[in-house]
N, C-alpha and C positions, 0 to 999 in steps of 0.2 A: 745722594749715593756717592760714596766716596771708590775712586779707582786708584790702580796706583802701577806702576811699571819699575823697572828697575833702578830709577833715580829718583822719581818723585810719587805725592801722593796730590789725587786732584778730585776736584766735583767736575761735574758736568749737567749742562742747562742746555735747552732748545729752545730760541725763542721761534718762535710758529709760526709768527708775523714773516718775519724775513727768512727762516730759514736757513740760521745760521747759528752752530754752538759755542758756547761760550765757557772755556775750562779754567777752573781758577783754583790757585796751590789749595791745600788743604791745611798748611801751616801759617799761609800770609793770604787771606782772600780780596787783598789789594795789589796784587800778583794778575792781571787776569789778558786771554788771548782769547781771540776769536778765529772761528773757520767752517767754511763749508761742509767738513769733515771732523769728524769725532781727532782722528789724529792729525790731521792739517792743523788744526786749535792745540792737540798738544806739543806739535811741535814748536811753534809759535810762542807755547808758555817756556819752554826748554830755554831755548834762546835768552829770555827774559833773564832766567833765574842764573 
């Protein structure tokens, strides 16, 4: 599923195991952050890009 805010557009994954998301660009998906929190992971991708 693809999200998108007003700078970027991103996927997002939960891995179950840990418990931890994992938001990766939708234009580069070798782009990618992690977090505890749906937006703690985007912001994390922010940073990145």
């Amino acid at each position: 599923m693809t999200f998108s805010n007003t700078t970027i557009q991103y996927h997002v994954t939960l891995n179950t195991k840990t418990q931890v998301f994992m938001v990766y660009d939708a234009q580069n998906h070798e782009k990618v952050a992690y977090g505890v929190t749906i937006e703690k992971a985007v912001k994390e991708l922010q940073k990145s890009i």
